[in-house]
N, C-alpha and C positions, 0 to 999 in steps of 0.2 A: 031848908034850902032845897033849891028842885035841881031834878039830877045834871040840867041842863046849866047849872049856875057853878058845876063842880069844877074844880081846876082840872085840867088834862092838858099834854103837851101839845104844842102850835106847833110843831114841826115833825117831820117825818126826821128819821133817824136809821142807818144800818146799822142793824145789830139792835136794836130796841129791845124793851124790855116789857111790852105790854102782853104779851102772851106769858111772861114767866110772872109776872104780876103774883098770882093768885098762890104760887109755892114764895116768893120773895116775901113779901108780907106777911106768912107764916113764920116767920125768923126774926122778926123785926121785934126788939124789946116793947111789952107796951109801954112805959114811959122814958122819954128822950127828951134829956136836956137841949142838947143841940146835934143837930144834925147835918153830918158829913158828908157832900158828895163833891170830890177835886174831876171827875169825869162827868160833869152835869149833859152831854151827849141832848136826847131828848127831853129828857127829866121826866121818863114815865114814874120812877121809883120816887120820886120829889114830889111830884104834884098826887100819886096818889098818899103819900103822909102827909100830905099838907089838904090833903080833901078831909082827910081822918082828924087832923088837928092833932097831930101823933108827935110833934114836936114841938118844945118852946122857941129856939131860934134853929135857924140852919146858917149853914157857908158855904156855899156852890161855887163851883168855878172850873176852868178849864184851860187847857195848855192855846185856845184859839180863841186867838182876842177879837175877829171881827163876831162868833158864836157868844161872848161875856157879855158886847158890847149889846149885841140882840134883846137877851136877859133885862141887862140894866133898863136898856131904850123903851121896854116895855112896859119893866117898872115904874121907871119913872114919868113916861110920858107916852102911855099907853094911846090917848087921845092923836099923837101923832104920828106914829107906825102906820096907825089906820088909815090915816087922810093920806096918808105918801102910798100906802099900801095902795088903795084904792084906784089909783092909777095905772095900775099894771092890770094884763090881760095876759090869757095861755096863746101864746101867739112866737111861735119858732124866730121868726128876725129881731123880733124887741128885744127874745132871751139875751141871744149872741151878742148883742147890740149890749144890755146892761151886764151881761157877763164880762165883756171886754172894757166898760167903764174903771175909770179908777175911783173909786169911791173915799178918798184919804181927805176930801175935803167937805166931805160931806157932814151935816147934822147927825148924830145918833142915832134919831129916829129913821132919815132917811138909809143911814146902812143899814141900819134894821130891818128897812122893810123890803131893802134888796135882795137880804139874807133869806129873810122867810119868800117871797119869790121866788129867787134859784131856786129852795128849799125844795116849792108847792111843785115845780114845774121842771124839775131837773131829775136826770134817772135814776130813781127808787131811793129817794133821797142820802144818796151820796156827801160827801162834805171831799172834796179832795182840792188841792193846790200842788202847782207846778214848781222847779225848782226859784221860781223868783217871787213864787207864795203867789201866783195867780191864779183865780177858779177856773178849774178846768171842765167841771162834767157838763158831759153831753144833754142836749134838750131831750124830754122825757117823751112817751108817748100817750098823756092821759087825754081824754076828751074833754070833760070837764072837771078840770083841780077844784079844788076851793081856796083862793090867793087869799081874800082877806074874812078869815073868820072873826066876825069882830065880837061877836059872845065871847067865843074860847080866849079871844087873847085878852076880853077883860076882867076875863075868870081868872087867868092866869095871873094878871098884873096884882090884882087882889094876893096871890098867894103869894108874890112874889115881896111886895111891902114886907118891911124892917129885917128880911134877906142879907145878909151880905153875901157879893157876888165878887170873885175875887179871879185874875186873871195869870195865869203861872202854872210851874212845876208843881205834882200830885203835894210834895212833901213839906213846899210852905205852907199850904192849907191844914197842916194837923199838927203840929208842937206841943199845940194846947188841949188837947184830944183827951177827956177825964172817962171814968168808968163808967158815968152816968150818960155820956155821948152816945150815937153810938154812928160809924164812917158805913158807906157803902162806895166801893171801889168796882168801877167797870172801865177797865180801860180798852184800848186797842186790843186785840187778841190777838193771841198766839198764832201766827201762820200754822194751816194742818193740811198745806199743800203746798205747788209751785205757784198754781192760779188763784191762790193767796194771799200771794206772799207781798203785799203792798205792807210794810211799815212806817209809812212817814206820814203823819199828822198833821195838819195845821201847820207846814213849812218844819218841821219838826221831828227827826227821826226817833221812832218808838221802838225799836229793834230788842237784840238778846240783853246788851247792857240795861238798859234800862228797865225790861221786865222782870231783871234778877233783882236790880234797885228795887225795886215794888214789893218783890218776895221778900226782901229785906225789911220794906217797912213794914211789911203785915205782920212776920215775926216781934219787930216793935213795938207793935200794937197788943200783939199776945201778952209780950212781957209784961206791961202796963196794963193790964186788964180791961183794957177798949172792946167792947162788943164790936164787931163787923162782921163785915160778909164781903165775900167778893168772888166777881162771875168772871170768866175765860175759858178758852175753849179747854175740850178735854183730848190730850195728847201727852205726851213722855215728857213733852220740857216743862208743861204744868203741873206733871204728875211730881217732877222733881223739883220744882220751885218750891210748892205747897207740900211736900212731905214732910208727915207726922201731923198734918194742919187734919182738922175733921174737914173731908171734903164730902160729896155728894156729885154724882150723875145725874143729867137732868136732861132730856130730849126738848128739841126745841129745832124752830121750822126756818129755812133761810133761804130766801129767795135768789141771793146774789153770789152770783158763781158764773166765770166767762165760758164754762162748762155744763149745757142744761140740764144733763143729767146727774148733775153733782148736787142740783139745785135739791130742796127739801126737807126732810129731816135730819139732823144731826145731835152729837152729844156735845154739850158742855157743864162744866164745872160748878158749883157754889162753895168757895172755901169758906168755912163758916169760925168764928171767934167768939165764944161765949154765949152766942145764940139758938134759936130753935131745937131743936131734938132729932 
């Protein structure tokens, strides 16, 4: 297979994972029955196991259904993301113009290919929604995006086949969660300021309650003998959700900050469960 035929994500992501790549996949069991990720985000961590063929099934999913719906559309009908893709151009009034569409009546493919759109062409790909769940980010400033890569998304669809892709809360996705699994958890991060402090999701508040909920099921996972791992930032509330957990500091570069000299390098976390060394 040529390196050009490999899966890698279609979408840009904040907070992504393709710079930590090279330490994450150091941790990764080499044989995995099935493969956990309830924060599928980008899915750089997805599609490079699924380049390696490092797992027999996976189950992806995510708290933002019009993001599940992407996934599936691609899946399934990869031939038509593209042809709706295809239509769109980097051009500021068309943004505003499909940004402000309501997309609830649309084909699969066609939200999908709105998704990946905003995605290409929206600032430093953002995912944000307003209290009525409407996209809100701003038009980006790139010269030339690349809207429809139509290799990568049929590399992608490939990995994406006999997938399940499932749409919800992190903790329906794992019940069934065996020793021979193993989950990767990347969720929303921990605010480690004021001009971070956005926690609301996909129409969806991700705040204290629910990161302590998280901390709780990773504890559950421990108990059960689940290999995982799981990334957030590194600060006091994580340092206390995750105690006694083997954690790890890890330096990693982040461009988005309303503050530009906050912009850069920072630390965060890998809480690890029966993994790596």
């Amino acid at each position: 297979m040529s390196d050009r035929a490999l899966p890698a994500p279609f979408l840009k992501w904040a907070g992504g994972k393709r710079q930590l790549l090279p330490r994450i996949l150091q941790l990764v069991p080499p044989r995995i029955d099935t493969y956990y990720e309830p924060f599928i985000g980008g899915g750089a961590v997805f599609f490079a196991l699924a380049a390696r063929q490092a797992f027999r099934r996976a189950v992806i999913g995510d708290a933002n259904p019009e993001l599940c719906n992407c996934y599936q559309a691609v899946r399934d009908d990869v031939d038509g993301v593209i042809a709706a893709l295809q239509q769109y151009r980097n051009d500021r009034d068309l943004y505003y113009r499909v940004r402000a569409q309501d997309s609830s009546g649309w084909t699969p493919a066609m939200r999908a290919a709105r998704v990946i759109f905003l995605n290409r062409c929206g600032y430093n790909g953002l995912y944000r929604v307003n209290s009525r769940g409407e996209f809100n980010v701003p038009f980006g400033r790139y010269r030339r995006p690349v809207i429809c890569d139509e290799a990568k998304l049929r590399a992608a669809a490939g990995a994406l086949q006999k997938v399940r892709i499932a749409c919800g809360d992190f903790a329906k996705l794992l019940p069934k969660v065996g020793r021979r699994d193993f989950v990767y958890l990347d969720p929303p991060y921990v605010p480690i300021s004021a001009t971070s402090s956005f926690t609301a999701y996909a129409g969806r508040d991700f705040g204290s309650a629910t990161q302590e909920r998280l901390g709780r099921e990773l504890r559950t996972l421990a108990d059960r003998g689940v290999p995982a791992l799981l990334s957030n930032s590194d600060c006091t509330t994580t340092r206390k959700l995750y105690q006694g957990l083997d954690i790890e500091r890890i330096r990693a570069r982040r461009a988005i900050n309303s503050v530009a000299r906050r912009r850069g390098a920072v630390h965060e976390i890998l809480g690890k469960l029966g993994v790596g060394a």
